[in-house]
N, CA, C and O atoms as a Tinker XYZ file with bonds, in Angstrom:
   444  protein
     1  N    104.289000  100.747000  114.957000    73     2
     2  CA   103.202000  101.343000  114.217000    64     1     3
     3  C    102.019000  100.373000  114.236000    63     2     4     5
     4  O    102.253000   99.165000  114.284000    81     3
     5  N    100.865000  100.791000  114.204000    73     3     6
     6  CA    99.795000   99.964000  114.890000    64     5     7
     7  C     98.549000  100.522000  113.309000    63     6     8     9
     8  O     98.257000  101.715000  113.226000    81     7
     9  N     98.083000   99.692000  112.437000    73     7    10
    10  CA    96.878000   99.585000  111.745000    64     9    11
    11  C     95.787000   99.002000  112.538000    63    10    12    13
    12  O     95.539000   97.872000  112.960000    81    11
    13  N     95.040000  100.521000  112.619000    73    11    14
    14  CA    93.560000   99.819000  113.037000    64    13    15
    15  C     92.638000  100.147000  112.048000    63    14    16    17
    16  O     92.366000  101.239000  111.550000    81    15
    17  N     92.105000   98.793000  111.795000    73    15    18
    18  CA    91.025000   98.737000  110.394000    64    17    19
    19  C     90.166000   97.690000  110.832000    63    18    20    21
    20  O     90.164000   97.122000  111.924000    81    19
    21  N     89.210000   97.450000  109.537000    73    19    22
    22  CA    88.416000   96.468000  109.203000    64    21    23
    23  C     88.778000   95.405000  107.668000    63    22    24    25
    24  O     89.179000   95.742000  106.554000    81    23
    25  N     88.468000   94.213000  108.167000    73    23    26
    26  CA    88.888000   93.618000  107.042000    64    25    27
    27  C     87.714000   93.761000  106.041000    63    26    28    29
    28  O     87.862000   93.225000  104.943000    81    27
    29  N     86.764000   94.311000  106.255000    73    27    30
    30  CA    85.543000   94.085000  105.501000    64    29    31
    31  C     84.874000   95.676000  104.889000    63    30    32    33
    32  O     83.840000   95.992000  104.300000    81    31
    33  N     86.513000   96.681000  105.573000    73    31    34
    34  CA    86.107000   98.025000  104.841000    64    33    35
    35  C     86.993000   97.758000  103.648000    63    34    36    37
    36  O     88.024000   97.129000  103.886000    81    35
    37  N     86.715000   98.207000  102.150000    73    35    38
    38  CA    87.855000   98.074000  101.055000    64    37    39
    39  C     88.981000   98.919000  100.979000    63    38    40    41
    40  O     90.015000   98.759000  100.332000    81    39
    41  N     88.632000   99.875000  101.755000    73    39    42
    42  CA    89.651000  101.286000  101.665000    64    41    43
    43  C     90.646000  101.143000  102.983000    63    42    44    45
    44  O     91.807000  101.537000  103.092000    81    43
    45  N     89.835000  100.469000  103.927000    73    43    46
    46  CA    90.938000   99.710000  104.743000    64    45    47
    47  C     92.115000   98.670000  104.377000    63    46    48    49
    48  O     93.302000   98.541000  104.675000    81    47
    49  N     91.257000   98.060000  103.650000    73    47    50
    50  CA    92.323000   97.080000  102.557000    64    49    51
    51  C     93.032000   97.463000  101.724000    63    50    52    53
    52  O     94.126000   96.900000  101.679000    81    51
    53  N     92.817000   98.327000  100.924000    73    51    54
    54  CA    93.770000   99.178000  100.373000    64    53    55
    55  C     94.726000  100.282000  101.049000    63    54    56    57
    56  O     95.642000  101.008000  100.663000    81    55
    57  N     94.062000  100.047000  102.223000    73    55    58
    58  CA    95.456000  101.216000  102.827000    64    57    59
    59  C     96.350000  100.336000  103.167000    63    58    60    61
    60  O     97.525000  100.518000  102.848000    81    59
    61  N     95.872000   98.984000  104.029000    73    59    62
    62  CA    96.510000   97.839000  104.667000    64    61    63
    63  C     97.510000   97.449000  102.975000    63    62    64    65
    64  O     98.541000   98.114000  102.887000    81    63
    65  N     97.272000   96.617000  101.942000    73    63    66
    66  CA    97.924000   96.371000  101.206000    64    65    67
    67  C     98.759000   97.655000  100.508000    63    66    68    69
    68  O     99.523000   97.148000   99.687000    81    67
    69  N     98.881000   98.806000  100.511000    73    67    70
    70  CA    99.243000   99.955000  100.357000    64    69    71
    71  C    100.946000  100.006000  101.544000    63    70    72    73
    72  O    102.132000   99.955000  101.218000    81    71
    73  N    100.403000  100.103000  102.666000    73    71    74
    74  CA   101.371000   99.653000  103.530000    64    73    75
    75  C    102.808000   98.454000  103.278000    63    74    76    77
    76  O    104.038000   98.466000  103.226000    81    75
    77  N    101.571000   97.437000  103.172000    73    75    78
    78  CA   102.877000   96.176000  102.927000    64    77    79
    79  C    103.706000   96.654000  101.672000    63    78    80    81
    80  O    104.936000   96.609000  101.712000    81    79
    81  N    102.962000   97.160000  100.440000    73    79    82
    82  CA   104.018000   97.483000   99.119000    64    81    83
    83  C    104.859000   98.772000   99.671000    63    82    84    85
    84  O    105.735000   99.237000   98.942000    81    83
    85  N    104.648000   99.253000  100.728000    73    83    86
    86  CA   106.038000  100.248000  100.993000    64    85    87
    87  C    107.120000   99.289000  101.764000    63    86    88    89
    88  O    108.283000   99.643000  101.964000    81    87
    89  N    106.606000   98.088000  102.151000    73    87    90
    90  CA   107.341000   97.217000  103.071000    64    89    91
    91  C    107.452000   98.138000  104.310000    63    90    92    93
    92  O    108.502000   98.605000  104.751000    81    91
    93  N    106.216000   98.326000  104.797000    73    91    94
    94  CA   105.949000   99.288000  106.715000    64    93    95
    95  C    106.015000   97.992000  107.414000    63    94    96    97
    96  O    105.627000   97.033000  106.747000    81    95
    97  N    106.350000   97.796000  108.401000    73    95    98
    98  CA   106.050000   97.314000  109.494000    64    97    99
    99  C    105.229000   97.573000  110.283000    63    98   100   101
   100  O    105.389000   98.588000  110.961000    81    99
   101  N    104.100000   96.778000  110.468000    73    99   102
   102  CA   103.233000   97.403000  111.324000    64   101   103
   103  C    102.028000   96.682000  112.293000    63   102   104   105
   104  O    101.282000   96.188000  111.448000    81   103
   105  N    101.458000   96.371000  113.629000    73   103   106
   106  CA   100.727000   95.744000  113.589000    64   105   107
   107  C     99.150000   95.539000  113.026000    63   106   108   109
   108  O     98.674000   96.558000  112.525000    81   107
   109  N     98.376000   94.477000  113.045000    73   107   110
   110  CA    97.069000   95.050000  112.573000    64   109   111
   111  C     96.398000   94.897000  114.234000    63   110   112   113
   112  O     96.778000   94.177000  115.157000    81   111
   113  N     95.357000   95.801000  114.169000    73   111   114
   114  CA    94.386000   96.029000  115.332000    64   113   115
   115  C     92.813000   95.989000  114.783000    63   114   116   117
   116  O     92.230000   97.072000  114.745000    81   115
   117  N     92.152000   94.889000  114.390000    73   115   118
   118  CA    90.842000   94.748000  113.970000    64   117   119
   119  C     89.609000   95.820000  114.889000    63   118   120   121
   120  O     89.402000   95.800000  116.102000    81   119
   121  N     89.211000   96.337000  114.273000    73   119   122
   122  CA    88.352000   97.637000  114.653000    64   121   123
   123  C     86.940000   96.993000  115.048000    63   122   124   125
   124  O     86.233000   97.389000  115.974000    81   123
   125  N     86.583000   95.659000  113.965000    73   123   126
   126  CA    85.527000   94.771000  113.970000    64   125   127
   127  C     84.680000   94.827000  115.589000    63   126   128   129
   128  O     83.560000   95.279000  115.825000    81   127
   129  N     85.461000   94.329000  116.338000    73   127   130
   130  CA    84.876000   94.016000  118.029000    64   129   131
   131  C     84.291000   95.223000  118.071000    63   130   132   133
   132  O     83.085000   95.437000  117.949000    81   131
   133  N     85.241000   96.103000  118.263000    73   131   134
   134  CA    84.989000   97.974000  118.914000    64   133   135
   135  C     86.220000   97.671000  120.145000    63   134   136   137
   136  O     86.866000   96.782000  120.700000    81   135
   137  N     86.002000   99.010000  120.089000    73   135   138
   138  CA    87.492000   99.204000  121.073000    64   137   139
   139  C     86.611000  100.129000  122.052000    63   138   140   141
   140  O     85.662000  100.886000  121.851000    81   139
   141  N     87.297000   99.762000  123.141000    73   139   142
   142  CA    86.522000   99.717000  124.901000    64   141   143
   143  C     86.286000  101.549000  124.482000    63   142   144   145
   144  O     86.797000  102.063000  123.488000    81   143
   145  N     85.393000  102.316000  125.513000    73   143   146
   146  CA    85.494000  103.891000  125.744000    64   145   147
   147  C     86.916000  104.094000  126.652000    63   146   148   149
   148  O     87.076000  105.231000  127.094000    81   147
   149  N     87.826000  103.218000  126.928000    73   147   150
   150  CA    89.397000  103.803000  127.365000    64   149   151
   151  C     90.470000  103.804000  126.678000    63   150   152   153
   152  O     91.527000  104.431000  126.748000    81   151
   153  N     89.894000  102.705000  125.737000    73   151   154
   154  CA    90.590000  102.532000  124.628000    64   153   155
   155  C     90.661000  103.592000  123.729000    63   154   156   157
   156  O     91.705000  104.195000  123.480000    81   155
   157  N     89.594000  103.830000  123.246000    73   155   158
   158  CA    89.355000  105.239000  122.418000    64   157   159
   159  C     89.663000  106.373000  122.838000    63   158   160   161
   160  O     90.034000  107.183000  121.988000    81   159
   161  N     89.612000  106.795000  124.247000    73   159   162
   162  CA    89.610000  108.378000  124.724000    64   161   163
   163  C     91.562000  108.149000  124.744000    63   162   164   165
   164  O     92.259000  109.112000  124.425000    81   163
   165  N     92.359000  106.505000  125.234000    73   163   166
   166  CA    93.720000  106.905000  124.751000    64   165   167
   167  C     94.415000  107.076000  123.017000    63   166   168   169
   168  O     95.495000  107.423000  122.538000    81   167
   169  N     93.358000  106.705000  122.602000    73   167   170
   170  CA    93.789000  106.893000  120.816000    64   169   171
   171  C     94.158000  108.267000  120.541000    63   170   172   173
   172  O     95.199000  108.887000  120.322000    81   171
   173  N     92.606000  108.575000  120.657000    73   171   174
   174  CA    92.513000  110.023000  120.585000    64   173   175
   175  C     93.081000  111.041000  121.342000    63   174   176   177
   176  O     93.722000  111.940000  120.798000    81   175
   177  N     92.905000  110.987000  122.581000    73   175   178
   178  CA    94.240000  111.868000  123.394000    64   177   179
   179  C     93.433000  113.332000  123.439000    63   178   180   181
   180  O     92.257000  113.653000  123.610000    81   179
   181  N     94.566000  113.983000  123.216000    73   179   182
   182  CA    93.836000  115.773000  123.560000    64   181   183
   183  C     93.240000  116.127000  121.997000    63   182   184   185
   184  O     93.043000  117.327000  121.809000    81   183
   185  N     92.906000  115.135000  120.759000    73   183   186
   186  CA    92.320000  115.477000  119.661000    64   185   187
   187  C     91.266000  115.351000  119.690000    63   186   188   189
   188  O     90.483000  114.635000  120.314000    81   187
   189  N     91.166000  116.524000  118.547000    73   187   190
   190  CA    89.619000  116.688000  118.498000    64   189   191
   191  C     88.552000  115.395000  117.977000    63   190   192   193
   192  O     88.545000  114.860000  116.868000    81   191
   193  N     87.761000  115.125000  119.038000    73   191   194
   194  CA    87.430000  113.566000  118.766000    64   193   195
   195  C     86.574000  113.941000  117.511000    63   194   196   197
   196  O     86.999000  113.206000  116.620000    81   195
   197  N     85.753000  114.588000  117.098000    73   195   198
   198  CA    85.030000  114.799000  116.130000    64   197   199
   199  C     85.328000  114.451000  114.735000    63   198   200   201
   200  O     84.562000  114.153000  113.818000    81   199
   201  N     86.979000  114.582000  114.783000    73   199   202
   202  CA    87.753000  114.310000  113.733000    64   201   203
   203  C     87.869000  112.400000  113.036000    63   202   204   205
   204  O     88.184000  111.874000  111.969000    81   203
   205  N     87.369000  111.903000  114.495000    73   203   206
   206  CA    87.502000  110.346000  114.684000    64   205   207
   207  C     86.180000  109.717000  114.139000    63   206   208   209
   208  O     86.022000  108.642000  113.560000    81   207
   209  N     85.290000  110.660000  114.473000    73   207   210
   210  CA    83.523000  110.390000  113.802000    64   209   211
   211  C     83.627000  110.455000  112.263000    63   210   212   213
   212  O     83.974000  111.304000  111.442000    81   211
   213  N     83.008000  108.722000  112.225000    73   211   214
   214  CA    82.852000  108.349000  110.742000    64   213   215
   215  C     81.489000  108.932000  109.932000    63   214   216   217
   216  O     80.360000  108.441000  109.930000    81   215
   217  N     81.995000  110.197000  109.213000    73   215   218
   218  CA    80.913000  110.940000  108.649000    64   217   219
   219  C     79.903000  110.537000  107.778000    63   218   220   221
   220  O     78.827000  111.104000  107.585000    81   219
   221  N     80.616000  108.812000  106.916000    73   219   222
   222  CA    79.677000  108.324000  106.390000    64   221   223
   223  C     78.838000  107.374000  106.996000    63   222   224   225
   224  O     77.923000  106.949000  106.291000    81   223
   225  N     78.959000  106.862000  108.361000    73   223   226
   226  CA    77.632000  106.151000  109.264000    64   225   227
   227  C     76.772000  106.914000  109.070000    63   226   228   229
   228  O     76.679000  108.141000  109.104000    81   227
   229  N     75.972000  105.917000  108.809000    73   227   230
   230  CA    74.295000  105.811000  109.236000    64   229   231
   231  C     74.033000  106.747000  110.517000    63   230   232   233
   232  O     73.409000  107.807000  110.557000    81   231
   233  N     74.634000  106.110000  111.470000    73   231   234
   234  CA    74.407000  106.769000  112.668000    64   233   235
   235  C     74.480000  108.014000  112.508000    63   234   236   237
   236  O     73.453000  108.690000  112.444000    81   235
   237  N     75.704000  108.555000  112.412000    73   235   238
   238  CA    76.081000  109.653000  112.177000    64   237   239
   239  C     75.347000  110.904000  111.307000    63   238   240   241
   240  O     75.578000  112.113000  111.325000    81   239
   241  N     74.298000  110.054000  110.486000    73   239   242
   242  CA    73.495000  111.003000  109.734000    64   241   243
   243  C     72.483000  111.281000  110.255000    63   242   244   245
   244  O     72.001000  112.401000  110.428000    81   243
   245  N     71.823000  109.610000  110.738000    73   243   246
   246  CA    70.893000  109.724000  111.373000    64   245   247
   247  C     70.641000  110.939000  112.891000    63   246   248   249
   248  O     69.665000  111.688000  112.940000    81   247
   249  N     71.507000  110.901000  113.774000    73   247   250
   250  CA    71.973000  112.073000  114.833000    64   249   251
   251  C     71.982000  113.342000  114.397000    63   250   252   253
   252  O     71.589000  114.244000  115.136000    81   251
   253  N     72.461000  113.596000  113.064000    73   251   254
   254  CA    72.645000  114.989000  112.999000    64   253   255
   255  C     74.162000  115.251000  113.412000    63   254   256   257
   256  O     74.340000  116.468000  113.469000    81   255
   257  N     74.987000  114.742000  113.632000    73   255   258
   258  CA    76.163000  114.810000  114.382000    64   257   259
   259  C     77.331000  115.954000  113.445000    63   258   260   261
   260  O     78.411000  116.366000  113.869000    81   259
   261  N     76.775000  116.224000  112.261000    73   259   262
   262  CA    77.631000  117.045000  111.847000    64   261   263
   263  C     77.303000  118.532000  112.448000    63   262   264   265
   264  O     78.226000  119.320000  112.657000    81   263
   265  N     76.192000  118.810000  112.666000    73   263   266
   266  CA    75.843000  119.954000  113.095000    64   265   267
   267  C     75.729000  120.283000  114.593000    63   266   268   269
   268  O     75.710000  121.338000  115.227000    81   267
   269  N     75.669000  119.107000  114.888000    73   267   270
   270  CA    75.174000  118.821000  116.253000    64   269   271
   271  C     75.764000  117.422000  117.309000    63   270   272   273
   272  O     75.266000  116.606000  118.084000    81   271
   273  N     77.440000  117.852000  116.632000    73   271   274
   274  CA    78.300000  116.741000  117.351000    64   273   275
   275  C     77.524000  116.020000  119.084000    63   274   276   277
   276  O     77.139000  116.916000  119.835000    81   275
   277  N     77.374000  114.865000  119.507000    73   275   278
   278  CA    77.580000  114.855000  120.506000    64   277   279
   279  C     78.610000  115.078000  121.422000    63   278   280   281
   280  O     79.688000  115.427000  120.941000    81   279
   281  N     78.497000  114.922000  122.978000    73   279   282
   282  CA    79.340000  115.559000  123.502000    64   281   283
   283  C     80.844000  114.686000  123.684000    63   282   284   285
   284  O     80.760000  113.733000  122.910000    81   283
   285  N     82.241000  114.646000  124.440000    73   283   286
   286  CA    82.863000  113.835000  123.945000    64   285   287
   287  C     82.768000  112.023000  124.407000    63   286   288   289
   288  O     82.837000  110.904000  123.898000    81   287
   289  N     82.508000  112.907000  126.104000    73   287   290
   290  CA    82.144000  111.262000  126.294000    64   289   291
   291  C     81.180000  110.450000  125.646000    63   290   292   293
   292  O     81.434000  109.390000  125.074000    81   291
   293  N     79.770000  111.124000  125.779000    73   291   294
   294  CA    78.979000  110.270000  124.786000    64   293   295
   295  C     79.444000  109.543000  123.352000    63   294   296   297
   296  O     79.241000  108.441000  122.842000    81   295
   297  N     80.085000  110.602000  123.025000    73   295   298
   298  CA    80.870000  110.332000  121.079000    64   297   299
   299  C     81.702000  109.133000  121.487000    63   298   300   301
   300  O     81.636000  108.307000  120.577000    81   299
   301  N     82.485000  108.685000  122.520000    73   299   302
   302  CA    83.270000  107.851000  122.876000    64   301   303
   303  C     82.591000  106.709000  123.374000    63   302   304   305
   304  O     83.163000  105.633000  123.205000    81   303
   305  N     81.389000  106.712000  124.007000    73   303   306
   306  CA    80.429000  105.441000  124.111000    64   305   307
   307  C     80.136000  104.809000  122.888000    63   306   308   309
   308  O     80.251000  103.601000  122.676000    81   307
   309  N     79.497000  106.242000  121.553000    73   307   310
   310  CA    79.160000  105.413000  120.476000    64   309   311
   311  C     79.942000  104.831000  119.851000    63   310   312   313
   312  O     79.782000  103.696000  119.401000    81   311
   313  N     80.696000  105.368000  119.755000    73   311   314
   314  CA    81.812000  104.805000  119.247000    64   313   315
   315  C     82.594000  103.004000  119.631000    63   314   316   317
   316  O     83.179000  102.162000  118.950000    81   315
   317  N     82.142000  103.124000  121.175000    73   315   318
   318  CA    82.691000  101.672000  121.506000    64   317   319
   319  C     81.157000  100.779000  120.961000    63   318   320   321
   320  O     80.998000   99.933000  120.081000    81   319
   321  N     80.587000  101.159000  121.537000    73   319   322
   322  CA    79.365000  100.445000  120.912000    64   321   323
   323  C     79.140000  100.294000  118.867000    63   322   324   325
   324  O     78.879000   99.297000  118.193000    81   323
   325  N     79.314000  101.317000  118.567000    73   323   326
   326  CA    79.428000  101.457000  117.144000    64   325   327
   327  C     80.555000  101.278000  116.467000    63   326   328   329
   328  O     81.030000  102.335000  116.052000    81   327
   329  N     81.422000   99.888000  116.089000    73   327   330
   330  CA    82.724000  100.206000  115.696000    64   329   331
   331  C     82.658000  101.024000  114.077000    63   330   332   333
   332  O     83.586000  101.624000  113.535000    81   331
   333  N     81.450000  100.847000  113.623000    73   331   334
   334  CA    81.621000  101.525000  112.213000    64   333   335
   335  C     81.195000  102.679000  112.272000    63   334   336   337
   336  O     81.042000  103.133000  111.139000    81   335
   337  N     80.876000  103.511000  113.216000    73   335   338
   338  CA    81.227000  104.703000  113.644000    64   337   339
   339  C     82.662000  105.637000  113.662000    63   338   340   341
   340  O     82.768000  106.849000  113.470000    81   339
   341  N     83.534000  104.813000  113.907000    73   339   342
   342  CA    84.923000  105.467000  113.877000    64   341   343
   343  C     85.365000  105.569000  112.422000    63   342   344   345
   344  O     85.533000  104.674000  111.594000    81   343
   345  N     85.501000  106.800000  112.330000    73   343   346
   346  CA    86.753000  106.567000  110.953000    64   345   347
   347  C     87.750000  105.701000  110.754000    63   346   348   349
   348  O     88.425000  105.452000  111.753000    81   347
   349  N     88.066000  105.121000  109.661000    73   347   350
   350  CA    89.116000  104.391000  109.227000    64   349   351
   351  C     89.273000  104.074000  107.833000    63   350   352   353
   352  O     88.396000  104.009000  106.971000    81   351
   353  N     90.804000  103.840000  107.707000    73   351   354
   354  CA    91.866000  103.428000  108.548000    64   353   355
   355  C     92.117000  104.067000  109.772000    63   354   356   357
   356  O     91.644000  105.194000  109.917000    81   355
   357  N     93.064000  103.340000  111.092000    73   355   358
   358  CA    93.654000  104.831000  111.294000    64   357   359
   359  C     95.491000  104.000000  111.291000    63   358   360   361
   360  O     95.754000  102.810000  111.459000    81   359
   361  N     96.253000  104.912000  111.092000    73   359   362
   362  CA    97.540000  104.166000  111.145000    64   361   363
   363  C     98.253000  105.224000  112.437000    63   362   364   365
   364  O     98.261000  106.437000  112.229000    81   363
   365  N     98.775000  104.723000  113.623000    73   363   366
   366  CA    99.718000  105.044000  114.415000    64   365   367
   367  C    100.753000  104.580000  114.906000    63   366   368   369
   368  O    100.992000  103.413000  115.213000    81   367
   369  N    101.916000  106.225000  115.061000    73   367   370
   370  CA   102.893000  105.536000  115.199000    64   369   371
   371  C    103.293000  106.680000  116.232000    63   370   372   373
   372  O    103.416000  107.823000  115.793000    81   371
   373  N    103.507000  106.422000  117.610000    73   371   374
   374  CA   103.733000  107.141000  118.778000    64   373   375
   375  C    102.659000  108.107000  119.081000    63   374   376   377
   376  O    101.558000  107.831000  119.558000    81   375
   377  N    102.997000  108.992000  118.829000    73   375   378
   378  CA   101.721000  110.097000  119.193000    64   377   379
   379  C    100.846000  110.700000  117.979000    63   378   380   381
   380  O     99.760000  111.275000  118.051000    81   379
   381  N    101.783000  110.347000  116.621000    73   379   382
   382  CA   101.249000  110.547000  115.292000    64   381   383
   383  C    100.123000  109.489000  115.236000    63   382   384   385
   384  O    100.121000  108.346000  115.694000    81   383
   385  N     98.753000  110.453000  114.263000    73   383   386
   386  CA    98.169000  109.440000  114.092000    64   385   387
   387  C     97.548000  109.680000  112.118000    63   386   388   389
   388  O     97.393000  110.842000  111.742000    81   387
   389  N     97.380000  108.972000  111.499000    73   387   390
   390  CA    96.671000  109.059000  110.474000    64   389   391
   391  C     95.494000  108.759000  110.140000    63   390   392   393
   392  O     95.193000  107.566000  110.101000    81   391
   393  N     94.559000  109.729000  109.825000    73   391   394
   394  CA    93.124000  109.464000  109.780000    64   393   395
   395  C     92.536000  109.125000  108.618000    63   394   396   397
   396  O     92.517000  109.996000  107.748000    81   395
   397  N     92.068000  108.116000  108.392000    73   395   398
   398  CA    91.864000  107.720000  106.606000    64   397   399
   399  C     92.924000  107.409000  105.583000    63   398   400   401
   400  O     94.104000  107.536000  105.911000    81   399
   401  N     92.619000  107.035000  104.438000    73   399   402
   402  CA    93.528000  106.519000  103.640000    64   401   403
   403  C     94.414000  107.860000  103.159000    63   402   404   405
   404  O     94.242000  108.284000  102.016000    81   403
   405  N     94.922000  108.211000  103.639000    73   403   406
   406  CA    96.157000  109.561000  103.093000    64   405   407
   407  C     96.960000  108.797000  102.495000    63   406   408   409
   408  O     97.369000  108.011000  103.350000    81   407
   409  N     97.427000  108.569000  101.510000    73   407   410
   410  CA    98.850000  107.919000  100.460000    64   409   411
   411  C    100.427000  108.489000  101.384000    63   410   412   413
   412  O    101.366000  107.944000  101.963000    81   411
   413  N     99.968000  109.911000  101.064000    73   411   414
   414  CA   101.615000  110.396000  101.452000    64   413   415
   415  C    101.674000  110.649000  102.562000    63   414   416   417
   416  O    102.785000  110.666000  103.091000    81   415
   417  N    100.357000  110.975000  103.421000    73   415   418
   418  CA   101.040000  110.618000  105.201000    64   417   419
   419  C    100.959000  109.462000  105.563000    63   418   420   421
   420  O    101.448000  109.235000  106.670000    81   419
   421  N    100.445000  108.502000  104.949000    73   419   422
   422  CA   101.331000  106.900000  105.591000    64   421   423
   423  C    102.442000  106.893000  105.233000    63   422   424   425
   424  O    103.294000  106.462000  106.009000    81   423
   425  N    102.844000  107.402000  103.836000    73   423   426
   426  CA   103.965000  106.864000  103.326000    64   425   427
   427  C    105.534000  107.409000  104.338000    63   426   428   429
   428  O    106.595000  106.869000  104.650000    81   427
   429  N    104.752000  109.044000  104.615000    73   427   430
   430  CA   105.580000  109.426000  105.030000    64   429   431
   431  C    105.890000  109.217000  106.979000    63   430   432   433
   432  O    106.788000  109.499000  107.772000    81   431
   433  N    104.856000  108.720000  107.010000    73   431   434
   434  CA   104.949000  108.187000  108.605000    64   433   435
   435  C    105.640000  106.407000  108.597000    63   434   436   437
   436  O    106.305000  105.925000  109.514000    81   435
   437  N    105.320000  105.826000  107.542000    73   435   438
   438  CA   105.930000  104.279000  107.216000    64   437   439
   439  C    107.734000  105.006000  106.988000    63   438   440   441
   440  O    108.716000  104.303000  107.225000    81   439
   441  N    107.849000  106.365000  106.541000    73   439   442
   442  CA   109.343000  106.573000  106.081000    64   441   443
   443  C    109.994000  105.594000  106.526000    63   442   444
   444  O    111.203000  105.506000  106.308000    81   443
């Protein structure tokens, strides 16, 4: 199981310390750098990347992107370029993935 966060989001930290009190095993994957556009298009996979766009960026408001998503590759450039663009947390574990701080689908993916 793989945590990708920021140490400097709080809700990342609380999902991250949330985790350890279930005693999950899991690695951390710092989001900080940005993760390459191959990196991202394998996260995401056949999901809907839109789902991965962090609705509270700047960017994201600034674009218009709720109404007017970009397309996917582009969304996957900003994204490497923008790491605070991506939603997070995200917690994965094989092909499951968790988007944001959910309590009971970590808990229940840490099962």
């Amino acid at each position: 199981m793989k945590l990708y966060w920021k140490k400097t989001c709080s809700t990342c930290r609380d999902a991250r310390k949330y985790l350890v009190a279930l005693g999950a095993k899991f690695e951390d994957v710092d989001l900080a750098p940005g993760l390459s556009v191959a990196e991202l298009d394998a996260l995401i996979g056949k999901r809907d990347y839109r789902e991965f766009l962090n609705f509270r960026n700047e960017l994201y408001r600034e674009r218009g992107m709720k109404k007017s998503p970009p397309p996917r590759g582009e969304a996957l450039r900003l994204m490497s370029e923008n790491p605070n663009l991506v939603r997070r947390p995200l917690l994965v574990k094989g092909r499951s993935i968790v988007i944001g701080f959910d309590k009971e689908a970590m808990k229940e993916m840490a099962g």
